[in-house]
TORBAVEX-859283 format. One record per residue: residue number from 0; x, y, z of N, C-alpha, C in turn; residue in one letter. Coordinates in pm, 1 decimal. Layout:
<nodes>
num;n_x;n_y;n_z;ca_x;ca_y;ca_z;c_x;c_y;c_z;residuo
NUM;X;Y;Z;X;Y;Z;X;Y;Z;A
...
</nodes>
This chain:
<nodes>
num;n_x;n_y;n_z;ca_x;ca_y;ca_z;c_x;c_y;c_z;residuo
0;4258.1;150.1;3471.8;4374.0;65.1;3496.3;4464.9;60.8;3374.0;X
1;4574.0;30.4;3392.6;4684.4;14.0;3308.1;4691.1;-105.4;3199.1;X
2;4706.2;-129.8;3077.7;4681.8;-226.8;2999.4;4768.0;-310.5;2989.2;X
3;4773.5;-433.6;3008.8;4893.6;-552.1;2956.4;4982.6;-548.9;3026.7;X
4;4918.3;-551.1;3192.6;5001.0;-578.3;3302.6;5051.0;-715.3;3271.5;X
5;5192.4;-728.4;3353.1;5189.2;-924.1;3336.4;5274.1;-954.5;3507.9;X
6;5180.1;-1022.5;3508.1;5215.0;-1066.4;3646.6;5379.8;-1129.4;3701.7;X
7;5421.3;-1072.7;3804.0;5562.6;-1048.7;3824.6;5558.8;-1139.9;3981.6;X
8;5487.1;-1216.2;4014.0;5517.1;-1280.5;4181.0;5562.1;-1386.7;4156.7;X
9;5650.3;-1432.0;4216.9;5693.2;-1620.6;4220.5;5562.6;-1680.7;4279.2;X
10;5503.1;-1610.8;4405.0;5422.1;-1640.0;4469.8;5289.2;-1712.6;4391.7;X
11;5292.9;-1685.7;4282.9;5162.3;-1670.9;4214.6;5203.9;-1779.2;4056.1;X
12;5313.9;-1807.8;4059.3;5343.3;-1903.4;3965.3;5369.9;-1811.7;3806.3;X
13;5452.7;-1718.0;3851.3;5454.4;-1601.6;3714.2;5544.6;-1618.6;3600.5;X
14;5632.7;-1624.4;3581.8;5705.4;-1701.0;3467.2;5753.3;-1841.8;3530.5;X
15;5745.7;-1878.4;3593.1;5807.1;-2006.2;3660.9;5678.3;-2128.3;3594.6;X
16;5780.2;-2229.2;3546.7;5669.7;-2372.5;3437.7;5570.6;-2415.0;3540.2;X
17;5471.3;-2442.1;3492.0;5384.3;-2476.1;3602.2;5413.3;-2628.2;3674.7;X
18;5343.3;-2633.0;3797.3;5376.8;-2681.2;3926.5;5358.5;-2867.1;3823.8;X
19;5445.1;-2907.2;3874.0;5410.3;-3104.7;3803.0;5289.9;-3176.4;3943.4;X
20;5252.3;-3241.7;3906.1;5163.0;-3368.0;3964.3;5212.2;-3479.5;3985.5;X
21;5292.5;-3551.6;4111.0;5395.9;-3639.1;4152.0;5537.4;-3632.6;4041.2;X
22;5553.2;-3740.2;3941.3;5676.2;-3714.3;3898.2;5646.6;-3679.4;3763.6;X
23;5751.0;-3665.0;3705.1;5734.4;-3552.2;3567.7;5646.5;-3666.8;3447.7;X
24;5619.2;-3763.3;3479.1;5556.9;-3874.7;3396.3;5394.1;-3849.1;3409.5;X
25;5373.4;-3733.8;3485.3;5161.3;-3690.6;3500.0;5139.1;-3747.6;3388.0;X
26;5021.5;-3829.0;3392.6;4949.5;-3833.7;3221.6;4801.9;-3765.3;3217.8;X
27;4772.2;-3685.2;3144.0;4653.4;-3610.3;3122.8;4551.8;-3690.9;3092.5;X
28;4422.3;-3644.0;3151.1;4302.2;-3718.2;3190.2;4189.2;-3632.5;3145.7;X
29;4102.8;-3705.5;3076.5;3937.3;-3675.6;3047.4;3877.7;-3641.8;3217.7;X
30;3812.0;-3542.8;3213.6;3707.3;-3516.4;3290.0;3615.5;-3379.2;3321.8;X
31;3515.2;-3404.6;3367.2;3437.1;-3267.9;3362.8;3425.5;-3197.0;3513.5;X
32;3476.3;-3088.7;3534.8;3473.0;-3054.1;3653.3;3407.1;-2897.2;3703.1;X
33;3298.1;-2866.1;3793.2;3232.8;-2769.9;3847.8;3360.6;-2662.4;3952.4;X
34;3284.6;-2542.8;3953.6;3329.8;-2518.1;4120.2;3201.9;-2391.0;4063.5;X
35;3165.2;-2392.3;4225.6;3029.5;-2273.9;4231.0;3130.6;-2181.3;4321.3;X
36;3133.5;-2054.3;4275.4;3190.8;-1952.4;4278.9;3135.8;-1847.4;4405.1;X
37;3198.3;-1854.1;4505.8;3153.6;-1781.7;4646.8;3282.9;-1635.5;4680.4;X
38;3185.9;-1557.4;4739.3;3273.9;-1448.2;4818.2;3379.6;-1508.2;4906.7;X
39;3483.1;-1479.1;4878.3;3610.0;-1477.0;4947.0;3606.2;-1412.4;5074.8;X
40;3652.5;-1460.0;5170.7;3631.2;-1447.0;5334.9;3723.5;-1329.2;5319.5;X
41;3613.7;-1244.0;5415.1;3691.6;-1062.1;5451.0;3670.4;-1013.4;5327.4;X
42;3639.7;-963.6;5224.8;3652.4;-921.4;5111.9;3558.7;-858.4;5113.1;X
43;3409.8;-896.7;5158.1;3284.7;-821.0;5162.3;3248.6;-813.5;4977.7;X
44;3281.3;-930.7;4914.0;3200.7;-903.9;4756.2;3073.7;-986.2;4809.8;X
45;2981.3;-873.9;4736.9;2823.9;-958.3;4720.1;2812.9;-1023.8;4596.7;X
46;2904.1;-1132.6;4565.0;2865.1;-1169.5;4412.6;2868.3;-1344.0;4384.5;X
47;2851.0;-1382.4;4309.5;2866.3;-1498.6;4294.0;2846.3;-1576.5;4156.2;X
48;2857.0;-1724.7;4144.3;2924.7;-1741.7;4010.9;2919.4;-1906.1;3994.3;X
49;2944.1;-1960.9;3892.8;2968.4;-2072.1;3826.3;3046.0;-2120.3;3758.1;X
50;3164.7;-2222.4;3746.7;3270.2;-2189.8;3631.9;3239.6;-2353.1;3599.2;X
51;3262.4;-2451.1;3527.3;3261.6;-2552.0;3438.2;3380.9;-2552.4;3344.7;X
52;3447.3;-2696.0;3378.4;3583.8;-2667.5;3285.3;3586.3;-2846.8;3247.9;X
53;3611.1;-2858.6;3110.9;3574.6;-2972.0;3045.6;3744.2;-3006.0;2988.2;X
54;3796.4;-3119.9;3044.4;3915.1;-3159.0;3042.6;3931.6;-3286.5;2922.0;X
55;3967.8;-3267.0;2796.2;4013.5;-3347.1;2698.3;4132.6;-3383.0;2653.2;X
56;4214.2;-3464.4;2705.2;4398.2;-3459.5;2706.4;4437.9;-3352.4;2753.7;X
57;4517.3;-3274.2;2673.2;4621.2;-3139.0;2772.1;4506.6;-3034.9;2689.9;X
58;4394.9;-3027.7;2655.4;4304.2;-2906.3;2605.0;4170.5;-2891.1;2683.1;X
59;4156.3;-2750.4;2755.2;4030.3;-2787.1;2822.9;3944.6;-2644.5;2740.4;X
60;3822.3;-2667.1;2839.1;3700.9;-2589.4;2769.3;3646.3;-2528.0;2867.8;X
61;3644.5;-2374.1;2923.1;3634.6;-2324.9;2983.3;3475.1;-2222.8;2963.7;X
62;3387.4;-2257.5;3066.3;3298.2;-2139.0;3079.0;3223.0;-2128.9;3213.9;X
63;3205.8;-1997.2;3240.4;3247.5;-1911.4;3344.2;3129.4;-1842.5;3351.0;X
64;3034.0;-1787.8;3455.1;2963.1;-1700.4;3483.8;2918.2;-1658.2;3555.5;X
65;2895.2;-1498.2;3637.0;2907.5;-1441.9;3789.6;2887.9;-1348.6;3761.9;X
66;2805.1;-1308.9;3877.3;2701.0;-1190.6;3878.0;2731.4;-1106.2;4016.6;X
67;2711.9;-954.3;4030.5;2727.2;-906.8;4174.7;2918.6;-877.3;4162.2;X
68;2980.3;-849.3;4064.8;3090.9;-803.6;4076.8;3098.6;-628.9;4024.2;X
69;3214.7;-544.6;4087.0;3227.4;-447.0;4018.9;3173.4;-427.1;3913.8;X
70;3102.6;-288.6;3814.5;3008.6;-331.0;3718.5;3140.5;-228.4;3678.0;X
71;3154.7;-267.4;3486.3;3219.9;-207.3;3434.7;3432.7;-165.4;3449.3;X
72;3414.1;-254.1;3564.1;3594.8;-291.4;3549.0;3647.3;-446.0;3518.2;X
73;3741.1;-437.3;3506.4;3821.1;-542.9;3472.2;3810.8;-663.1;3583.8;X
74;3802.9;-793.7;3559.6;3819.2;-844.2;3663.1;3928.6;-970.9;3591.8;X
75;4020.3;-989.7;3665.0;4138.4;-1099.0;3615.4;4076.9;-1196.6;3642.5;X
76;4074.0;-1349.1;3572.8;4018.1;-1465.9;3621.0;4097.0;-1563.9;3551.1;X
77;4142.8;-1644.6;3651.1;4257.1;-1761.5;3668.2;4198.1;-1920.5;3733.1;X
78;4301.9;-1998.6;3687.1;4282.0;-2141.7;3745.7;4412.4;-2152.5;3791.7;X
79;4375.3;-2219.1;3936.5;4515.0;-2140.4;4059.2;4541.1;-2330.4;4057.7;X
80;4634.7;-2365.8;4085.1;4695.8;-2477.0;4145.8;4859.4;-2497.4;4177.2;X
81;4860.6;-2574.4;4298.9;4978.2;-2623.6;4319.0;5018.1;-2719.3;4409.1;X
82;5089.0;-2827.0;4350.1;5055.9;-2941.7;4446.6;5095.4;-2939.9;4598.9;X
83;5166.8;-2828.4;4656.2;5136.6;-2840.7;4817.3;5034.0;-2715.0;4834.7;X
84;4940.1;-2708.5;4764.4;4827.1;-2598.9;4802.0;4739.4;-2696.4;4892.3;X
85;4623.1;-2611.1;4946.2;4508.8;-2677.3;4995.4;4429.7;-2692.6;4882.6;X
86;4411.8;-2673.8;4770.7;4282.4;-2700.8;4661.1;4155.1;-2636.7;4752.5;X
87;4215.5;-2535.2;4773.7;4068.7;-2474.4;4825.2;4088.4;-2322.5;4833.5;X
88;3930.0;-2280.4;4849.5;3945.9;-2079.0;4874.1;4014.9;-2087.2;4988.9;X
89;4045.9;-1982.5;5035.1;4128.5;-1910.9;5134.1;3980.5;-1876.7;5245.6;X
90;4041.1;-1852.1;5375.0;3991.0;-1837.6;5506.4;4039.3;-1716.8;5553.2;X
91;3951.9;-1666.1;5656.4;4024.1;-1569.3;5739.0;4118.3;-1585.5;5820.6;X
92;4154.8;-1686.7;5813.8;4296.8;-1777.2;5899.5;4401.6;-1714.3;5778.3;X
93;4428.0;-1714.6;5705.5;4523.6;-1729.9;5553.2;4541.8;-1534.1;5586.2;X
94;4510.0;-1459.3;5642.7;4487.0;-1297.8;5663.8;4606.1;-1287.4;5762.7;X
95;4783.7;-1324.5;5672.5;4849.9;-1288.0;5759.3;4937.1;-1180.6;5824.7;X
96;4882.2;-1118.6;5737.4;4910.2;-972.3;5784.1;4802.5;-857.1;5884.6;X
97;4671.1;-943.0;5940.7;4587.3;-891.8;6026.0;4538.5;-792.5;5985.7;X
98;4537.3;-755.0;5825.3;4490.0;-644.4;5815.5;4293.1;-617.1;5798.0;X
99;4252.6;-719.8;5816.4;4102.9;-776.7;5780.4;4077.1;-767.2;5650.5;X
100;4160.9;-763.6;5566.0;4122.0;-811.0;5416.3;4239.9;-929.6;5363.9;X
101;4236.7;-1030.4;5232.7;4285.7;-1129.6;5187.1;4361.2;-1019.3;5051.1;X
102;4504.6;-1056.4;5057.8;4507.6;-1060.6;4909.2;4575.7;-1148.7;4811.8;X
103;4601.5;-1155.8;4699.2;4626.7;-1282.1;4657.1;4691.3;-1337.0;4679.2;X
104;4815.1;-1275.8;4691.2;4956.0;-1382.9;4764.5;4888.4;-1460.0;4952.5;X
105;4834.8;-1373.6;4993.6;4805.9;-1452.1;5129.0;4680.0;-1577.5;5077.8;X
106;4588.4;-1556.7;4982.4;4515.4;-1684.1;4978.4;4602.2;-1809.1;4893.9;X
107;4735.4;-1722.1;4860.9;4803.5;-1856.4;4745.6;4831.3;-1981.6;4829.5;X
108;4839.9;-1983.0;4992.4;4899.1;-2168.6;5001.9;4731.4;-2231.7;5027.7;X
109;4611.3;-2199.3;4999.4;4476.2;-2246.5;4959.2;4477.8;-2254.5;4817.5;X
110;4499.9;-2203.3;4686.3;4433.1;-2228.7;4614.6;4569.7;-2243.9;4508.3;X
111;4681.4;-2198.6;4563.5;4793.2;-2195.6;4478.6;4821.8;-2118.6;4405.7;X
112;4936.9;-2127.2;4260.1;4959.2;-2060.4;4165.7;4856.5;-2029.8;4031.0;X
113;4892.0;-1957.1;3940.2;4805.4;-1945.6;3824.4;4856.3;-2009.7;3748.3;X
114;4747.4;-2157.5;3712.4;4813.3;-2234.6;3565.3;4740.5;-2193.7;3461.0;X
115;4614.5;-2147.6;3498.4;4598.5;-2053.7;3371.0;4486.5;-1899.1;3326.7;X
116;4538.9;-1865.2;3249.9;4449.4;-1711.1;3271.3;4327.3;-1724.1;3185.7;X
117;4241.3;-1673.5;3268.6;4093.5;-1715.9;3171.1;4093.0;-1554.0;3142.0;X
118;4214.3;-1546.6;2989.5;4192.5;-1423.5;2902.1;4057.3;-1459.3;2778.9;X
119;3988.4;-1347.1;2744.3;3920.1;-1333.1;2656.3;3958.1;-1410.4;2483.0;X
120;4118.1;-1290.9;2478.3;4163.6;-1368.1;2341.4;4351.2;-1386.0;2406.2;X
121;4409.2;-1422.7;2322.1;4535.2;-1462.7;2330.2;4622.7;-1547.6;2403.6;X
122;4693.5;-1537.8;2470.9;4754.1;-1584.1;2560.6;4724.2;-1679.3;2705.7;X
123;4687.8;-1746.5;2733.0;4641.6;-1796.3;2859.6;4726.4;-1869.7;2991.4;X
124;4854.0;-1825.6;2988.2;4933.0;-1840.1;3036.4;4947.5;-1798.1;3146.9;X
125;5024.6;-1846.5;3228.0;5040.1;-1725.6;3400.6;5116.2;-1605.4;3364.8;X
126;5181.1;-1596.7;3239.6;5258.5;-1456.8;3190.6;5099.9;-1397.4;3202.4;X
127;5006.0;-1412.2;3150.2;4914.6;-1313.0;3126.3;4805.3;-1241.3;3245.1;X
128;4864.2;-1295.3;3364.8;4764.8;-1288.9;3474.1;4747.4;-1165.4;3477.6;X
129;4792.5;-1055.4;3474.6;4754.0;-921.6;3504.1;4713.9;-882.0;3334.3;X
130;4697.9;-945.6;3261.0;4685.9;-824.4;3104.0;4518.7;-851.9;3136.5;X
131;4502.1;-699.5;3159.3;4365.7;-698.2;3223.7;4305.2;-598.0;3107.9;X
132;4363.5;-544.8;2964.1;4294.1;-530.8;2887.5;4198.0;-695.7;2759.9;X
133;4271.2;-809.8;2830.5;4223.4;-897.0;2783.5;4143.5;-972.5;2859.5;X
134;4085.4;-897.4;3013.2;4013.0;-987.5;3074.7;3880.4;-942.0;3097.4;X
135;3779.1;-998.6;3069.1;3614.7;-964.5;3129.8;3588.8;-827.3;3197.1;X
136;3548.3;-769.1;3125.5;3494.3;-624.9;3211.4;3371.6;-592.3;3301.1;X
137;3332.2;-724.0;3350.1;3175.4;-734.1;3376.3;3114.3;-656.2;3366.0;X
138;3045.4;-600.4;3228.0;2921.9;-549.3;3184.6;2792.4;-563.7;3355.1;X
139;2784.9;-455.0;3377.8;2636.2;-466.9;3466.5;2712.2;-543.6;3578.0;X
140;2799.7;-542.9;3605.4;2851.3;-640.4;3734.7;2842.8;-797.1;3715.9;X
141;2836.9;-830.9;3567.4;2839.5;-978.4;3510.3;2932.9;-986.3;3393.4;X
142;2961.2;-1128.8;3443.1;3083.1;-1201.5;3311.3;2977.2;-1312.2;3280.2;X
143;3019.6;-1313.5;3120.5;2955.2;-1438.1;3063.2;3072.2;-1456.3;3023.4;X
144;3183.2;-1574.1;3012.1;3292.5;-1634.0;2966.4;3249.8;-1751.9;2897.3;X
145;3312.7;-1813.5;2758.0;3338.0;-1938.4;2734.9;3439.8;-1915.9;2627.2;X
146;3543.5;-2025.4;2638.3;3664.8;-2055.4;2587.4;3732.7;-2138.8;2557.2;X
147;3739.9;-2223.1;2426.7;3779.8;-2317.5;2469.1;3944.5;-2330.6;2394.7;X
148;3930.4;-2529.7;2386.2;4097.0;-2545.6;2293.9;4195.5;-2448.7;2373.8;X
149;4160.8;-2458.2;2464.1;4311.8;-2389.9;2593.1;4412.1;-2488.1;2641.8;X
150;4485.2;-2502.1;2580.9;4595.2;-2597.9;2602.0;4675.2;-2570.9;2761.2;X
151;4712.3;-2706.3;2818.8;4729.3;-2668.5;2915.5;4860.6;-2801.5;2937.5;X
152;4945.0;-2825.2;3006.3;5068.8;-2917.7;3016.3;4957.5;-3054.7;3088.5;X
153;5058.9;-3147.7;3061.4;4987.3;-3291.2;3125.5;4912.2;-3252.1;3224.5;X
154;5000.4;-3225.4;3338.5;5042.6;-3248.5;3485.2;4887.6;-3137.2;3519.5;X
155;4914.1;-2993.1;3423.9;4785.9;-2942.0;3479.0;4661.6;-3000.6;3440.8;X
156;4642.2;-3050.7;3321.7;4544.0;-3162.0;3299.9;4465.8;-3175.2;3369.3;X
157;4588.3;-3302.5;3410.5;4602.4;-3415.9;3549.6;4478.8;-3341.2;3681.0;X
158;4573.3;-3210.8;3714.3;4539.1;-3153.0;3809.8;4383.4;-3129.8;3836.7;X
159;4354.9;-3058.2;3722.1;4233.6;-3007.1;3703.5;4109.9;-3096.9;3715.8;X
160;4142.8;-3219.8;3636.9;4037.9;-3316.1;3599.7;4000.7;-3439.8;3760.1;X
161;4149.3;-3401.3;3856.6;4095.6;-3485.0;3962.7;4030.0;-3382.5;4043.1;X
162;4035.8;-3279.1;4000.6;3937.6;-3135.8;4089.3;4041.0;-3128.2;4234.8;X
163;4183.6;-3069.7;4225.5;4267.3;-3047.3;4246.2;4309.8;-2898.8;4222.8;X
164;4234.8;-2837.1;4119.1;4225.9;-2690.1;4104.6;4105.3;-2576.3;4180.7;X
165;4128.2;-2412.2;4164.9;4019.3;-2368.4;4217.6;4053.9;-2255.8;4075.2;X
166;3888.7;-2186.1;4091.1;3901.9;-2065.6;3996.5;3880.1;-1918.1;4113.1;X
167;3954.0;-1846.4;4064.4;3955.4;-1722.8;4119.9;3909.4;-1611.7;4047.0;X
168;3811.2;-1545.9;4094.1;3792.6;-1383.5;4040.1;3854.9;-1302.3;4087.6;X
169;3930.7;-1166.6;4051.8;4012.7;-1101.2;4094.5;3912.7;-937.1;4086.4;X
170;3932.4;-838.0;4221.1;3893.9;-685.5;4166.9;3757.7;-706.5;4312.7;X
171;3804.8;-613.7;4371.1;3712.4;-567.0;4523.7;3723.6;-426.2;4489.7;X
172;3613.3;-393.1;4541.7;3558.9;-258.3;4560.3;3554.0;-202.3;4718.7;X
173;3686.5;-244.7;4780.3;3653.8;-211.1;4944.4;3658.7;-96.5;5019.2;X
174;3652.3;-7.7;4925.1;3552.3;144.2;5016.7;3429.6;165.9;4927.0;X
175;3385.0;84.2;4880.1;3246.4;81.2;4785.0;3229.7;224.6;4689.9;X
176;3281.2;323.4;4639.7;3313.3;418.8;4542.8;3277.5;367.4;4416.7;X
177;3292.5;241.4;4353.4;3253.1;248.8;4212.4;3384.0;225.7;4132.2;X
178;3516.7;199.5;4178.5;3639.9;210.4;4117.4;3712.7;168.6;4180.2;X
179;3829.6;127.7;4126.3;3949.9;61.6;4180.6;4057.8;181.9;4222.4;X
180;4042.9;214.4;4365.7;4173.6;337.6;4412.7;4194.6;282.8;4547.9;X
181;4223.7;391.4;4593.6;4264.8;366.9;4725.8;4415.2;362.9;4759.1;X
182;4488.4;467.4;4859.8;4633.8;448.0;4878.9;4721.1;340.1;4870.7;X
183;4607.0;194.9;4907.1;4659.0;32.6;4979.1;4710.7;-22.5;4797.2;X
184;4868.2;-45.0;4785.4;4869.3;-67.5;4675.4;4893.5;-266.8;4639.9;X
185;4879.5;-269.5;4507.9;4843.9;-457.6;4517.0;5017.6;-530.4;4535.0;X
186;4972.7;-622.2;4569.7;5054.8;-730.1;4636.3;5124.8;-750.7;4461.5;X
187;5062.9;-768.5;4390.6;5109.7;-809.8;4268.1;5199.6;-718.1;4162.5;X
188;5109.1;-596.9;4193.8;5193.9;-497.3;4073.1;5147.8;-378.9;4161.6;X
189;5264.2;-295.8;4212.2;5273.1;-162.5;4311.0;5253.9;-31.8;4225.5;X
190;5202.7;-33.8;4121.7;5143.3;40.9;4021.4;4980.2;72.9;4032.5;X
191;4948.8;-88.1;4087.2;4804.8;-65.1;4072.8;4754.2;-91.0;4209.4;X
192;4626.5;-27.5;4244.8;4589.8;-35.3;4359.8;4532.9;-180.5;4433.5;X
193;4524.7;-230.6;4524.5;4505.4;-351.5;4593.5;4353.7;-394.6;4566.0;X
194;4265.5;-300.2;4545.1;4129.3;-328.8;4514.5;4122.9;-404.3;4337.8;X
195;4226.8;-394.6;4254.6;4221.9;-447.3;4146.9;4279.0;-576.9;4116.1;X
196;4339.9;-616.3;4270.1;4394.0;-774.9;4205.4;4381.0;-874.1;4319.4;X
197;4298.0;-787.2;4431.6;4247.3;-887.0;4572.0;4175.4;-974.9;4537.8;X
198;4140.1;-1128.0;4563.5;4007.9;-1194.9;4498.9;3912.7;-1181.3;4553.1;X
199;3814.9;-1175.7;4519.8;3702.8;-1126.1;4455.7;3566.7;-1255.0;4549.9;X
200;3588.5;-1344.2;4446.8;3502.2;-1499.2;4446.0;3595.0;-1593.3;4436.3;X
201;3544.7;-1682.5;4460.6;3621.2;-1814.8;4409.4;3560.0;-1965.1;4443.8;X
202;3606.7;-2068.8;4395.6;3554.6;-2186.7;4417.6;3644.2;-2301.4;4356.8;X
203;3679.2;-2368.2;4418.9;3696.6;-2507.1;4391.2;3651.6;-2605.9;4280.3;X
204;3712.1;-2633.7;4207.2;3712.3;-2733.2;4058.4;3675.1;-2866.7;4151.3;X
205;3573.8;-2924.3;4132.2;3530.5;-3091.1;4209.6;3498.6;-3165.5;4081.0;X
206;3556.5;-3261.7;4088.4;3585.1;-3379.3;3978.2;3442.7;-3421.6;3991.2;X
207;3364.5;-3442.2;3874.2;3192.8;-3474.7;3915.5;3249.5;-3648.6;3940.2;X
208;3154.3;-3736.2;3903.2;3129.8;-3876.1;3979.9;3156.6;-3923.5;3827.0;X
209;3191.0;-4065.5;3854.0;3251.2;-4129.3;3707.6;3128.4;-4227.2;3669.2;X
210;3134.9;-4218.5;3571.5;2984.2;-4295.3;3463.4;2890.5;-4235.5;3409.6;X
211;2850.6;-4110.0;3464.5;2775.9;-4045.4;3420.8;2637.4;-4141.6;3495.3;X
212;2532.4;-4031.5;3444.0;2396.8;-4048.8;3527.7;2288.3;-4135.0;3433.1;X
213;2201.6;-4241.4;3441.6;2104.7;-4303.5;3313.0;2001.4;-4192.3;3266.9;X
214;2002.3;-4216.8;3178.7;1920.5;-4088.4;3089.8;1761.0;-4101.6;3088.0;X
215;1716.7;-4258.7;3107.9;1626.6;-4311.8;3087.6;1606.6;-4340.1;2973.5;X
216;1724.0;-4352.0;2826.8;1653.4;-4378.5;2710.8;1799.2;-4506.3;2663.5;X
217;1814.8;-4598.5;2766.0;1901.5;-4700.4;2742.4;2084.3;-4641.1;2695.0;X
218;2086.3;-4553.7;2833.1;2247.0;-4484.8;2825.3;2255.9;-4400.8;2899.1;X
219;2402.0;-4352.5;2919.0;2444.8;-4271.1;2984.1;2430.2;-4084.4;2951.7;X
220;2413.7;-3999.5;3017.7;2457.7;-3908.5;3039.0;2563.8;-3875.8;3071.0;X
221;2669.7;-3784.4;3018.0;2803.3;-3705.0;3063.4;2776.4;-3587.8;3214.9;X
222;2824.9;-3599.1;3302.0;2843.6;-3506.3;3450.1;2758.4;-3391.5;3408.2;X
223;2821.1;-3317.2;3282.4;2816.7;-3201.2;3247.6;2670.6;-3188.1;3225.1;X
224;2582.8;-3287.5;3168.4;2460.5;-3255.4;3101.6;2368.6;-3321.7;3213.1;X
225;2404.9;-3370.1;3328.8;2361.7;-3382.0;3451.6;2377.8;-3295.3;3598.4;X
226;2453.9;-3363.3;3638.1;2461.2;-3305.9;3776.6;2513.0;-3173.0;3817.0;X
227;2602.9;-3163.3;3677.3;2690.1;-2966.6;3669.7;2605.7;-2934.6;3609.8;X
228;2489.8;-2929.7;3518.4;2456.0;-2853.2;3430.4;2307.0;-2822.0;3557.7;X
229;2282.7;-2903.9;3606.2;2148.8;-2893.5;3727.3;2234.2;-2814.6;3849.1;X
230;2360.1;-2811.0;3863.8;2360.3;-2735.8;4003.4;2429.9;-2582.6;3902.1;X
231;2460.9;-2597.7;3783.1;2540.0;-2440.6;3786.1;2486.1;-2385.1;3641.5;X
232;2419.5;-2461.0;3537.4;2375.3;-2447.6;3428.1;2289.3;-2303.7;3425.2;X
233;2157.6;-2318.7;3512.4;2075.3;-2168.4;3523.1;2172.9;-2100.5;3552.8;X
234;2264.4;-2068.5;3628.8;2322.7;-1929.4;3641.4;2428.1;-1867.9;3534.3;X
235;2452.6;-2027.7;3492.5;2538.6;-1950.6;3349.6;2382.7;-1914.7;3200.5;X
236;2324.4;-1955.7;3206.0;2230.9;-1916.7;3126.1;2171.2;-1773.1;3173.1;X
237;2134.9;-1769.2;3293.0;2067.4;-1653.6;3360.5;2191.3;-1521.7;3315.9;X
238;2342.8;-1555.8;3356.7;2432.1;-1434.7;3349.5;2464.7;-1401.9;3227.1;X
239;2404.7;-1480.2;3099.0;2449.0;-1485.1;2909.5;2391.8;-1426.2;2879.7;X
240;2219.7;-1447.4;2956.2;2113.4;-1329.3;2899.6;2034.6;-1438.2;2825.9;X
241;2082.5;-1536.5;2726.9;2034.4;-1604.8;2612.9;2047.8;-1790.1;2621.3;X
242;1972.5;-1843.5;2577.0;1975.0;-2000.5;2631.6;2089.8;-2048.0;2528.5;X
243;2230.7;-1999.4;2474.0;2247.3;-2026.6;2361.1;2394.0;-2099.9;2468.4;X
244;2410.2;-2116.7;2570.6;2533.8;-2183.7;2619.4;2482.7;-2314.9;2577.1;X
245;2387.2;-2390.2;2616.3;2366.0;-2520.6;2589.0;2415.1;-2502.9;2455.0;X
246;2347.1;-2468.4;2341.6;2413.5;-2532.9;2188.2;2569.9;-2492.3;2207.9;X
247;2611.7;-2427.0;2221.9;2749.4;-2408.9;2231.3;2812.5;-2513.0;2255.4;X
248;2767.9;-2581.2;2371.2;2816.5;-2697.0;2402.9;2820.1;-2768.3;2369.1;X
249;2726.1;-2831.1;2321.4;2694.9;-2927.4;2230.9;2755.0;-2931.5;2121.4;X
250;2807.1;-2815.6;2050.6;2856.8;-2820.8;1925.6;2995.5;-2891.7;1945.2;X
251;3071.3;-2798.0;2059.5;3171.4;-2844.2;2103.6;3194.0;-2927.8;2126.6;X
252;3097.6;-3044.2;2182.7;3102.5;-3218.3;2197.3;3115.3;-3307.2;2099.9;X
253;3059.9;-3248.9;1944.2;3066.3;-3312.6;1839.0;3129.6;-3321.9;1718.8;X
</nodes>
């Protein structure tokens, strides 16, 4: 694939400021939010995933992990929102062109625009949605992602932390070959083929429960070190290879 694509759709929220949250007064909000990462309807990916995104004023903390994707290509990965979206993956209803596959512009009024690009290093902007030399190459058909201090506007904050967002994996393999070709070219950039920017997985950002859980030692637990870390924790440990996400985290908390 081509290096330091940058995404060119209105559809998709591409240079256009990202989407506000009622009136331009959003105020950004603490919170910790999951989405477990599923195959996208019609797509036929066998893969799946975990993302965790930790919301501190307008800076969040992103980590990400999914297994069962293309091994050895690029896969783009974004946090889609927009306030007349559904906050959700896309359906085989959303397939309006009947062609029996989804591509990104048809799942955008489910999950919305890109407020932000879960690049490796630089930029994390919706300018960067296609610079796919800065995005996860899933080694072995796995991403281990974490990222944090990603600044993000109030309003997306806002968005994120009431679990109002979804995360998307981008890159299908749908004549199963091993590579991104095929005549069918992408909705996004007519350069590159449709198998490199169709999604992939995806899942829904859900705002965990407020108070946190009793620890049993006279206090609270944070969402994250409870109820997200018990439903999505093993698979981000399992896809790292190494138990070293927990300290990571932790460091980051303190």
């Amino acid at each position: 694939m081509r290096t330091a694509k940058t995404l060119a759709t209105v559809a998709l929220g591409s240079a256009v400021l990202l989407p506000f949250v009622g009136a331009g007064t959003a105020m950004a909000a603490d919170g910790d939010v999951m989405a477990n990462l599923k195959p996208v309807a019609l797509n036929g990916v066998d893969a799946s995933g975990t993302a965790m995104v930790e919301v501190r004023g307008t800076t969040i903390h992103v980590t990400m992990a999914a297994m069962g994707l293309l091994p050895d290509a690029p896969h783009a990965a974004h946090i889609h929102f927009a306030a007349a979206a559904r906050h959700e993956c896309p359906s085989a209803a959303d397939d309006t062109n009947k062609d029996g596959q989804l591509n990104t512009t048809e799942g955008g009024p489910a999950y919305g625009d890109i407020v932000v690009s879960l690049t490796k290093t630089g930029d994390t902007s919706p300018k960067s949605g296609l610079a796919v030399d800065r995005f996860d190459t899933a080694k072995g058909g796995k991403i281990s992602y974490e990222r944090g201090s990603i600044e993000v506007s109030p309003a997306v904050a806002d968005a994120i932390a009431k679990g109002q967002s979804v995360v998307v994996v981008h890159g299908v393999d749908h004549n199963h070959d091993g590579k991104y070709d095929g005549a069918k070219k992408s909705d996004l950039d007519p350069s590159l083929p449709t198998e490199a920017t169709d999604p992939a997985i995806c899942g829904s950002l859900l705002a965990a429960p407020s108070g946190g859980a009793a620890t049993g030692a006279g206090g609270t637990s944070s969402p994250t070190n409870t109820g997200l870390l018990a439903l999505g924790g093993g698979l981000l440990l399992v896809a790292a290879g190494s138990g070293t996400w927990s300290a990571r985290r932790a460091r980051a908390r303190s």
